[in-house]
C-alpha positions in Angstrom: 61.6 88.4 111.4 63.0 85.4 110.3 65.1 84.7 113.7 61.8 84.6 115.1 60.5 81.5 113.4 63.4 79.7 113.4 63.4 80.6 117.7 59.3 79.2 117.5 60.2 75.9 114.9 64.1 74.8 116.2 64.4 76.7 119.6 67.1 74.4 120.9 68.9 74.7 117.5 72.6 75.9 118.0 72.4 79.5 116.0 76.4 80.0 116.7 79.2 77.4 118.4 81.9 79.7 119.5 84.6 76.9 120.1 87.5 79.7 121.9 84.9 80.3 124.4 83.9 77.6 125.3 80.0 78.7 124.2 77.0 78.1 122.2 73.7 80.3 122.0 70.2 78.4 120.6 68.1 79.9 118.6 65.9 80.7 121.0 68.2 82.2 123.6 69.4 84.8 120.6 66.0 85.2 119.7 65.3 86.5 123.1 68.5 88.5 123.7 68.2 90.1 120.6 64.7 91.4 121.4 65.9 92.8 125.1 68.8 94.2 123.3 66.5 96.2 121.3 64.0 97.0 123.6 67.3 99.1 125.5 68.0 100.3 122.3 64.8 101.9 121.7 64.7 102.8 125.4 67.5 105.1 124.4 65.7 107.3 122.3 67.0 105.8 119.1 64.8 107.0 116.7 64.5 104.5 112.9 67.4 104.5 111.0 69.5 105.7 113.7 72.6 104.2 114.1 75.0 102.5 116.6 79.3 101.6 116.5 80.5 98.0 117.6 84.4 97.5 118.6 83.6 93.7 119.2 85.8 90.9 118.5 84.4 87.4 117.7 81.4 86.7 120.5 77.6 86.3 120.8 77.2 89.9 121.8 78.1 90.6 118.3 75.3 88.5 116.7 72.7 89.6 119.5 73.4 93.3 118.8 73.3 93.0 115.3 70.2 91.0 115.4 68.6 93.9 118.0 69.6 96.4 115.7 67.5 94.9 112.5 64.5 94.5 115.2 65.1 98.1 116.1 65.1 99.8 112.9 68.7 100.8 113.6 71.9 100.7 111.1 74.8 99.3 113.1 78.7 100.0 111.9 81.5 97.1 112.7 84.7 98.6 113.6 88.0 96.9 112.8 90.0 96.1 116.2 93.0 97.2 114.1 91.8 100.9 113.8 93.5 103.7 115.8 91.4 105.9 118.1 92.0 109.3 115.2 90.0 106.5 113.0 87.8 105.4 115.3 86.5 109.0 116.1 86.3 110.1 112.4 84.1 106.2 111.5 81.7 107.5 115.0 81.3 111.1 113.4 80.8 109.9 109.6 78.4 107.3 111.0 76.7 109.4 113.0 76.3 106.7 115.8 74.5 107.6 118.7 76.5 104.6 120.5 79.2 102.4 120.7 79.4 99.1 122.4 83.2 97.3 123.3 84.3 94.1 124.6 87.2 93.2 126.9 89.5 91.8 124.3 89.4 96.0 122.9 89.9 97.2 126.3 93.4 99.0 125.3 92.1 100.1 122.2 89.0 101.2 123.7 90.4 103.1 126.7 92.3 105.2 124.3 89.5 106.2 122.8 88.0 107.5 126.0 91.6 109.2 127.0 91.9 110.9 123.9 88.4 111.9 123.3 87.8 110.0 120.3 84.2 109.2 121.3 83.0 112.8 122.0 79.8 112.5 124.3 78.5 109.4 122.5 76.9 107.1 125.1 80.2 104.0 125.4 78.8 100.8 126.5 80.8 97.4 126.8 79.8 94.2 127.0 81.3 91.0 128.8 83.3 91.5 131.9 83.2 95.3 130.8 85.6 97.9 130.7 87.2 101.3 132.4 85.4 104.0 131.4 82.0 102.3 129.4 78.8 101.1 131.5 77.5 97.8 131.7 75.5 96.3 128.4 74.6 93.7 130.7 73.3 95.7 133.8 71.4 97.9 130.7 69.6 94.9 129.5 68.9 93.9 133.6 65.8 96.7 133.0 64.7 94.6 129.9 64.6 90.9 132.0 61.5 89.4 129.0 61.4 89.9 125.4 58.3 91.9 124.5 56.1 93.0 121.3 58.5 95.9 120.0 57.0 98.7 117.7 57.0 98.3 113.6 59.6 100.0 112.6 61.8 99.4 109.1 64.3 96.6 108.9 67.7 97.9 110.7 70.6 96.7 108.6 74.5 96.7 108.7 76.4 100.1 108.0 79.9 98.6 106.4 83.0 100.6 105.2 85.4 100.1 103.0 88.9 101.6 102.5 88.8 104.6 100.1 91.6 105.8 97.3 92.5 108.6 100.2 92.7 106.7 102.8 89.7 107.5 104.6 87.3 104.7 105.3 84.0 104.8 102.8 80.5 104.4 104.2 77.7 102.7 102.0 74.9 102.9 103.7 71.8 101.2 102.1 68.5 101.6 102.3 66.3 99.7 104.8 63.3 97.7 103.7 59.8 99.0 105.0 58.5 96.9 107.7 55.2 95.9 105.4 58.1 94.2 103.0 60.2 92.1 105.9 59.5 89.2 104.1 60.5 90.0 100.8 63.2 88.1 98.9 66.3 89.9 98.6 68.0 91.2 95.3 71.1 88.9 95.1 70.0 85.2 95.7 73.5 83.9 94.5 74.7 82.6 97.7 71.1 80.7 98.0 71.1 79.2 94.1 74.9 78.3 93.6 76.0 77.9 97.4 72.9 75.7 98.7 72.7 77.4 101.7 69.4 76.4 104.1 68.6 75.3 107.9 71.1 72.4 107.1 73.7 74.8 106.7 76.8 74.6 109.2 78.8 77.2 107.8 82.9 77.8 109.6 83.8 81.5 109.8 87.6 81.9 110.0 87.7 85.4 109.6 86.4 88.6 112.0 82.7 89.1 111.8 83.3 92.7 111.6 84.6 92.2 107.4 81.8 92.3 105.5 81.5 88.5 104.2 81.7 86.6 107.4 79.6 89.3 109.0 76.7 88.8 105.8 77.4 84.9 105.3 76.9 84.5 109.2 73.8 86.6 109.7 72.0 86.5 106.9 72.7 83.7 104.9 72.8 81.3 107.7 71.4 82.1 110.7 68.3 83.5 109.2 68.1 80.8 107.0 68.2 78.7 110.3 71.7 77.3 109.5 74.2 77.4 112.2 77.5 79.4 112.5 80.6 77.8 113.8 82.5 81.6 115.0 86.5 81.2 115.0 88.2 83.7 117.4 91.0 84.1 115.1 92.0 81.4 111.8 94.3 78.7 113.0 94.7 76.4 110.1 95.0 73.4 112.1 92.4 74.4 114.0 89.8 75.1 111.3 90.4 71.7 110.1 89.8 70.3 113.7 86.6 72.1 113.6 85.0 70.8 110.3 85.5 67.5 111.6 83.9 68.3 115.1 81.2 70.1 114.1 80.4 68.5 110.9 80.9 71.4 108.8 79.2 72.1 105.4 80.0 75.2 103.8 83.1 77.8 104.8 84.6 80.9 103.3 88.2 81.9 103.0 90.8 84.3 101.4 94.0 82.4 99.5 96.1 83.7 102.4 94.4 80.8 104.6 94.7 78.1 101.4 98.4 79.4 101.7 98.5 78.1 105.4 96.1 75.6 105.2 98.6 74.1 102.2 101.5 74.7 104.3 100.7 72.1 107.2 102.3 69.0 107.4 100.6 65.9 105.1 100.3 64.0 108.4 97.7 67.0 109.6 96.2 67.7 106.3 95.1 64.6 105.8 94.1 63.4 109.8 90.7 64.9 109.9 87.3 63.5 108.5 86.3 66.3 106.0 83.3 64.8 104.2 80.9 66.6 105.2 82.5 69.6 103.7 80.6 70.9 100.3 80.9 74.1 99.7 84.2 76.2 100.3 84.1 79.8 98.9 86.8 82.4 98.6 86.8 85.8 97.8 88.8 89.1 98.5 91.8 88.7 96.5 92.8 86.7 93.4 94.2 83.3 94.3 97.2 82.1 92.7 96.3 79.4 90.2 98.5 76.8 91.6 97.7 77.4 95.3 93.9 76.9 93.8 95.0 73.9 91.9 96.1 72.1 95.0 93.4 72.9 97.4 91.3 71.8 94.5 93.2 68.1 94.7 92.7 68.1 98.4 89.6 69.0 99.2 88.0 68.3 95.7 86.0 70.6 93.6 84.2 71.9 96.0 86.2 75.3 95.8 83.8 78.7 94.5 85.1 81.8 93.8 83.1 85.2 93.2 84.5 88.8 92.7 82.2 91.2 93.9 82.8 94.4 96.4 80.4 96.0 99.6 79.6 98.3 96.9 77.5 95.9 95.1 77.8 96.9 91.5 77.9 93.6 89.9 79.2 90.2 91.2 80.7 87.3 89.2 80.8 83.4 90.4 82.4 80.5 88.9 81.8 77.0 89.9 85.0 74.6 90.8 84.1 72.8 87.7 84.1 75.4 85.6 87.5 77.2 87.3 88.8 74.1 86.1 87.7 74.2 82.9 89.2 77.3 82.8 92.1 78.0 85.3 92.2 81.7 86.5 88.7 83.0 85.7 87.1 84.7 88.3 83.7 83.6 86.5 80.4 85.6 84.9 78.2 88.2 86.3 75.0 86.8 87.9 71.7 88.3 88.6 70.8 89.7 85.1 73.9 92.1 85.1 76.3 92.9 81.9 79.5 92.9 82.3 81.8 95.0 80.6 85.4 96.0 79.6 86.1 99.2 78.7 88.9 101.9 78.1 90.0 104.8 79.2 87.0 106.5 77.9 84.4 104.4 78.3 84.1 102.4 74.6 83.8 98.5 74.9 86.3 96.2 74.0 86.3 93.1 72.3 86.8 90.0 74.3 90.9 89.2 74.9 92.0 92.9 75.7 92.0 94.5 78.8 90.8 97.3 80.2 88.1 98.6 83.0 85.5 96.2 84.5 81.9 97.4 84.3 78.9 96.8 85.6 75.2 97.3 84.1 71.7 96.4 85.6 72.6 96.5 89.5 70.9 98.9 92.0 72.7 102.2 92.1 74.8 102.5 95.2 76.2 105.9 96.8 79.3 106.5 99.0 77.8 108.1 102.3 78.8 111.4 102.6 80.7 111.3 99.4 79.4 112.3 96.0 82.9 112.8 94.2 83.4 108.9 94.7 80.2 108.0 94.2 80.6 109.8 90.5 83.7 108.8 89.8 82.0 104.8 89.8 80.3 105.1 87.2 80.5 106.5 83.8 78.7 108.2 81.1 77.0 105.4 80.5 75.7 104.3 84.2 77.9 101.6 84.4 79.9 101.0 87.4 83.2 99.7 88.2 85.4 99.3 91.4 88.2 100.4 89.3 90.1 96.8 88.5 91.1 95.9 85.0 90.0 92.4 83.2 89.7 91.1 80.4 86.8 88.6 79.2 87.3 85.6 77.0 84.8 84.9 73.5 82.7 82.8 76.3 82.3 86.0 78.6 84.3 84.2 81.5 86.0 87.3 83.0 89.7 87.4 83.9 91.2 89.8 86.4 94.7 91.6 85.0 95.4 94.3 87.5 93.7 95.4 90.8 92.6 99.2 91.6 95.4 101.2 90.7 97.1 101.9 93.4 95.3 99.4 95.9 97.6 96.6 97.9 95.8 92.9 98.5 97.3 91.6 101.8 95.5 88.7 103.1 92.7 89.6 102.1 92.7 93.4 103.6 92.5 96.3 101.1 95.0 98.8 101.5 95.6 102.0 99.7 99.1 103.6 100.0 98.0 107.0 100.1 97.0 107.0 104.2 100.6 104.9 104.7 102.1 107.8 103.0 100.6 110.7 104.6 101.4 109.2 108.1 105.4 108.8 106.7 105.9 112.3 105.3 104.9 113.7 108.9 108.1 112.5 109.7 111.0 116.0 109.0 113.6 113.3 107.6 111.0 112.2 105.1 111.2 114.2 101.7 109.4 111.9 99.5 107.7 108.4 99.9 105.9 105.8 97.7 104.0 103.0 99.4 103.6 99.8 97.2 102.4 95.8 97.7 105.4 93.5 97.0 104.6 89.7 96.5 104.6 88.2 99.6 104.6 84.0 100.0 101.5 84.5 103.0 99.6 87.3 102.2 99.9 87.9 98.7 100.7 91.3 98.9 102.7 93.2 101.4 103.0 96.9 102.2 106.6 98.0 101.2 107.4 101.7 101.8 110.1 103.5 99.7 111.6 106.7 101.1 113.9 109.4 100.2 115.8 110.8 103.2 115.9 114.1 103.5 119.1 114.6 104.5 120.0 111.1 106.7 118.8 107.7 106.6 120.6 106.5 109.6 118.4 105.4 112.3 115.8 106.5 110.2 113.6 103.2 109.8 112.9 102.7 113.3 111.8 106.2 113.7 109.5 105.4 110.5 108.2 101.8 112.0 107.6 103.9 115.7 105.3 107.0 114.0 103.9 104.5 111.9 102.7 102.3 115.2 101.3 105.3 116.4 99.6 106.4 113.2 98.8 102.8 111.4 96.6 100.2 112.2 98.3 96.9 112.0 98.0 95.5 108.7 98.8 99.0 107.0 102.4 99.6 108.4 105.1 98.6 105.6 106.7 95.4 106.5 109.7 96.2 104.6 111.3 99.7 103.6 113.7 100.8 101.0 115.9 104.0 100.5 116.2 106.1 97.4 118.2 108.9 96.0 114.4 109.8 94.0 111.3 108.1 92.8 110.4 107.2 89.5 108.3 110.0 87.8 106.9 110.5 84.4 107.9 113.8 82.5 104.3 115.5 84.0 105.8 114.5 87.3 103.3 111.9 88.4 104.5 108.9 90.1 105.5 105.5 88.5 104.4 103.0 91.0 104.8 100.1 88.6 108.3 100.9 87.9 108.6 100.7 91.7 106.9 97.3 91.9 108.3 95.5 88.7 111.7 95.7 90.4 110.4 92.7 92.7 108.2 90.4 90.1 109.1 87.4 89.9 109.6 86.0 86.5 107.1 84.4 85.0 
């Protein structure tokens, strides 16, 4: 295991700063908690490709566990802290997991869990000070007080979600690598050719470890590599800034929401901090406005990558700062030997300047877990797949996003999908119809905006909509802003207009 020989070559390396707490972990001490962690895990009768849940916010316990789980032969599942204890239990049933494992900043969250039976009889464990109602992770790993030679079992792995077109959370779970081929190169290599990541790697993570970018770009492509991982509790603009300076940072990743901050801090504080060591800044998750691009590009210099990609890994796309420049708004070409391809409504390829579907061809075939209807409705008669966004290519091949998934809101970086916000609303009895849509919003992009037609009064009627929805919603899916109707736009086969709905606020171009 590659944590292994970087614990025998750097063992007093710094794997991970975590600057809110006040901590660091070597290489070697993660080396070693990682294998108790996994001797405890095997002690529970977790059998290979079992799996385990983590409610965790930002903190060693988090790498350790996810480390012991790969040693293990175990999939692991990271649970957003904004989930609500009806999603938590359906995530722990989907998933299987034979545990889950809290920390104290979850206790609320994770005490509801346990008073509304959300976690059935799965085994709760927390870690940290602990918490009401879970046993101690640290008194478990007391019984396992040495690392030891653990059995040969497959390569454990990460067990991600990702928001679905109902609502419900989709599982892709992936395959684990035999243990006779640990050491074999992975498919993508993008992040190691275009990013130059390696043991000099110091990589900032601004966001939660439990999205799947920061979680992959932490664990495997810098801590494996032997690189080390500066862990923010939460962004802070000024405070990212602070900590590329301290800690001599080298490569970061980012949504636009945070260029959006970071762009909105006084000149006096952008420009205070040494940044030179700074390389390689990537972004991802939702399309960045050219101009908020343009002017982190004239700050920090081109040093700004962009890929569009999804968990579902059908196809990715990268475009160098350079070349972004070359060509403002491209969100690049596919990589790795994949075709890209646009296509309509029924599959035939269009020529390069219209828009229509983006396909993939040449990636390994992916499958929702537990879900065969989406997993066909990815790909077409031909084997292509697409996440369902619409581009356009130029006579180069330089793709060009032009819409996002139908129905799909972008808000800092979160995907949202309206149809969960609008199930949750129509429970209400004043409710007779409701349309949930992403309005611009200066911060996040996209914000959820929630138009409703009372049935009968509308008096009052919003704060009874923002209460069920706090009981119902995680955070970043409750609408921020709501709107009363007389009727929602339909076409003449009654199926809703949501563009109408959303053109009313565009602003001109």
């Amino acid at each position: 295991m590659l944590l292994a020989r970087w614990a025998r070559e750097t063992p007093d390396k710094v794997a991970a700063h975590f600057p809110d707490l006040g901590t660091s972990i070597t290489f070697d001490a993660l080396d070693a908690r990682s294998n108790r962690a996994a001797q405890w895990l095997i002690s529970l009768g977790l059998q290979p490709g079992d799996g385990i849940a983590m409610l965790m916010d930002n903190r060693p316990e988090f790498l350790e566990l996810a480390f012991a789980c790969r040693r293990a032969g175990l999939y692991y599942t990271p649970l957003s802290v904004h989930l609500r204890p009806q999603e938590v239990a359906y995530m722990l049933t989907d998933a299987q997991a034979k545990a889950i494992l809290v920390s104290p900043a979850l206790a609320d969250l994770a005490t509801s869990l346990v008073r509304e039976g959300a976690t059935g009889d799965v085994p709760r464990f927390a870690v940290g000070d602990g918490v009401e109602g879970y046993r101690s992770y640290e008194e478990a790993l007391a019984v396992f007080p040495a690392p030891a030679r653990l059995p040969e079992r497959p390569i454990g792995r990460e067990f991600l979600y990702s928001s679905g077109t109902t609502g419900l959370p989709k599982g892709i779970k992936r395959p684990m690598v035999a243990w006779e081929n640990r050491t074999a190169p992975e498919w993508d290599m993008t992040w190691k050719a275009f990013y130059g990541f390696g043991p000099d790697t110091v990589y900032l993570s601004p966001a939660p470890l439990y999205h799947a970018a920061p979680h992959t770009f932490s664990i495997r492509r810098t801590i494996a590599e032997g690189g080390t991982v500066v862990v923010m509790a939460k962004f802070d603009p000024l405070g990212a800034l602070e900590l590329i300076e301290r800690y001599r940072v080298t490569h970061s990743q980012w949504v636009p929401t945070m260029f959006v901050r970071l762009l909105a801090l006084p000149e006096e504080d952008r420009r205070r901090f040494d940044l030179s060591s700074h390389r390689c800044a990537i972004h991802a998750a939702a399309p960045c406005p050219v101009g908020v691009k343009q002017r982190m590009m004239e700050w920090w210099g081109p040093i700004i990558w962009e890929y569009y990609a999804g968990s579902e890994s059908v196809g990715t796309t990268v475009v160098s700062p350079h070349d972004w420049l070359a060509r403002p708004g491209t969100v690049g070409r596919p990589v790795n030997g994949v075709k890209l391809h646009i296509c309509d409504d029924d599959g035939n390829e269009l020529p390069p300047g219209e828009v229509g579907r983006i396909c993939f061809e040449g990636a390994p075939r992916f499958a929702y877990h537990n879900a065969p209807d989406k997993t066909e409705a990815a790909y077409n008669a031909k084997g292509w797949a697409s996440l369902g966004d619409l581009g356009r290519v130029d006579e180069d091949g330089w793709l060009f996003l032009s819409d996002r998934r139908a129905d799909l809101i972008l808000s800092g970086g979160v995907n949202i999908y309206p149809a969960e916000i609008e199930a949750a609303l129509a429970k209400h009895p004043s409710v007779a119809e409701v349309a949930v849509v992403g309005i611009p919003n200066p911060d996040f992009g996209e914000q959820v905006h929630a138009v409703v037609v009372p049935r009968g009064r509308a008096i009052g009627l919003q704060a009874e909509l923002e209460a069920l929805c706090r009981e119902q919603l995680a955070g970043p899916k409750r609408p921020r802003s709501y709107e009363f109707a007389e009727e929602l736009p339909r076409s003449e086969a009654g199926k809703l207009l949501r563009r109408i709905l959303k053109e009313r606020y565009l602003s001109p171009t």
